[in-house]
N, C-alpha and C positions, 0 to 999 in steps of 0.2 A: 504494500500500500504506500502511495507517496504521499509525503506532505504537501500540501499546495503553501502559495504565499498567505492565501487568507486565514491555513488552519494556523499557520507562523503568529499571524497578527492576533489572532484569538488566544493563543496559548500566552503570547506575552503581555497579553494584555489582563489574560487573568493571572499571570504569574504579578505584573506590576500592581494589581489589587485585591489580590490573595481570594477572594470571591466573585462572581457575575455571575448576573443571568443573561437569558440570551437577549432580552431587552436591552439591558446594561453596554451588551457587547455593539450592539446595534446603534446606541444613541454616541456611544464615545467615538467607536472606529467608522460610522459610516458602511458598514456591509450590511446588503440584503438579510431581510432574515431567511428566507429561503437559502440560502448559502449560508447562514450561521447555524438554522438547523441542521445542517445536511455533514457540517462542518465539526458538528457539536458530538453528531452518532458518530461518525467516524473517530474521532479524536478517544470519544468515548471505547468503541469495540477495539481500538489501538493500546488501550490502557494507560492514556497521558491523563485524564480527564477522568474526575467522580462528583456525579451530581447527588445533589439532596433538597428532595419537594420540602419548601418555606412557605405553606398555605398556598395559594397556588401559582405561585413561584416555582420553578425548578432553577438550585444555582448551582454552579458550577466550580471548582476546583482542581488544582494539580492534586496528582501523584506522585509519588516518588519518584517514578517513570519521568511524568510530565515535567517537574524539577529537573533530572540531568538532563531534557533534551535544551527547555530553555537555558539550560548553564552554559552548554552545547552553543548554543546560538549566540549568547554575549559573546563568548573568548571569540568564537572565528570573526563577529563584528569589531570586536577588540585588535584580533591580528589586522583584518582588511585598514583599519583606521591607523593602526601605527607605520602599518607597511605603507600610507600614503603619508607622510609624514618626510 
C-alpha cells in the first residue's frame, strides 16, 4: 500500500495535534473529506492510525507505528533542508 501526499498531510497533522477528527482535519488542511475519509481507512487498516467514537465524533490518533513513520518524515525533511543549505 502507498502513502499518498495527502495521507503525509493527515498523519502530521494529527501527529502536530496529538488528536483530530476528520472534520478537524478538513477545516485546518483544506482536503476533501471524501479523500480524508478514504485517507483515514487506509491509514487506519495500515496501523498508523487509532480512532475512538467522542459522542458522535470519531477522533483520530497515532500509533506507535504512526509515530516512527512521522519521525521518519521530519529527519528526511530535516536532511533535504540542511543538504540545501
Amino acid at each position: 500500500m502507498e502513502l499518498t501526499k495527502t495521507m503525509k498531510t493527515m498523519l502530521m497533522a494529527i501527529e502536530e495535534n496529538g488528536s483530530m477528527t476528520a472534520t478537524d482535519i478538513q477545516r485546518t488542511r483544506g482536503i476533501s473529506y471524501a479523500c480524508i475519509v478514504n485517507g483515514l481507512k487506509v491509514l487506519k487498516n495500515m496501523g498508523l492510525i487509532a480512532s475512538k467514537r467522542e459522542g458522535k465524533f470519531i477522533s483520530y490518533t497515532l500509533t506507535d507505528k504512526g509515530k516512527e513513520v512521522c519521525d521518519c518524515f521530519k529527519k528526511i525533511e530535516e536532511v533535504i533542508k540542511n543538504g540545501q543549505n
